[in-house]
DRENSE-650003 format. One line per field, with one value per residue (C-alpha): residue number from 0; residue in three letters; x, y, z. Coordinates in steps of 0.2 Angstrom, whole numbers, plus 5000, padded with zeros to 4 digits. Each point is the difference from the previous one (the first is absolute). Last residue first. Example, Ala and Ser with C-alpha at 12.3 -4.5 7.8 and 13.67 -1.06 7.14 Angstrom:
<recs>
resi: [1|0]
resn: [SER|ALA]
east: [5068|4994]
north: [4995|4983]
up: [5036|5003]
</recs>
This chain:
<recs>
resi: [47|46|45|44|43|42|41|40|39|38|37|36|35|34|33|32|31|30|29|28|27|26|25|24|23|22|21|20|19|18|17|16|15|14|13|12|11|10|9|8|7|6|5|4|3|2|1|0]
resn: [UNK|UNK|UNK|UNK|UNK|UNK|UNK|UNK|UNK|UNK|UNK|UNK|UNK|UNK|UNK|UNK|UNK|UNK|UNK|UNK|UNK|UNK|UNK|UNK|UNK|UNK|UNK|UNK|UNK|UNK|UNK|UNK|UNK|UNK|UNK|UNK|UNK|UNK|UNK|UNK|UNK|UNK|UNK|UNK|UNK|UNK|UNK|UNK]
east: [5376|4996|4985|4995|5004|4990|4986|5001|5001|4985|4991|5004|4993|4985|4997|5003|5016|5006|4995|5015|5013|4991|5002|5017|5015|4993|5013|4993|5011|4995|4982|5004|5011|4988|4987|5011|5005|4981|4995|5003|5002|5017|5010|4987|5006|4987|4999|4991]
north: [5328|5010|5007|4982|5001|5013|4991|4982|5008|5010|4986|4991|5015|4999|4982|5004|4994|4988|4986|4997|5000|4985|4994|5003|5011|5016|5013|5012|4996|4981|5003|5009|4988|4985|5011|5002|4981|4995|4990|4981|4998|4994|5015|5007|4993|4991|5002|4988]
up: [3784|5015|4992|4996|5019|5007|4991|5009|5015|4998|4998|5015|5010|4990|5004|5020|5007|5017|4990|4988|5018|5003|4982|4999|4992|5000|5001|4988|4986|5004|4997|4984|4994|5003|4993|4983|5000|5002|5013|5003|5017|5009|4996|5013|5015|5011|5016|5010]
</recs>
């Protein structure tokens, strides 16, 4: 199953970054490290 991920409740600020980076389920979700993820939520407060 792949599950998108407007369909879980995160916040509107991870949702964005997630999505920013192209990831728009689950599955694709797994493929990174924590501090991977991380970093992406930080390039874009910068973006922003």
């Amino acid at each position: 199953m792949n599950q998108e991920l407007s369909t879980i409740k995160i916040s509107q600020p991870a949702h964005r970054a997630l999505t920013n980076a192209g990831i728009k389920t689950l599955e694709q979700l797994t493929q990174y490290r924590e501090e991977e993820l991380l970093s992406l939520s930080f390039k874009t407060e910068e973006i922003l």
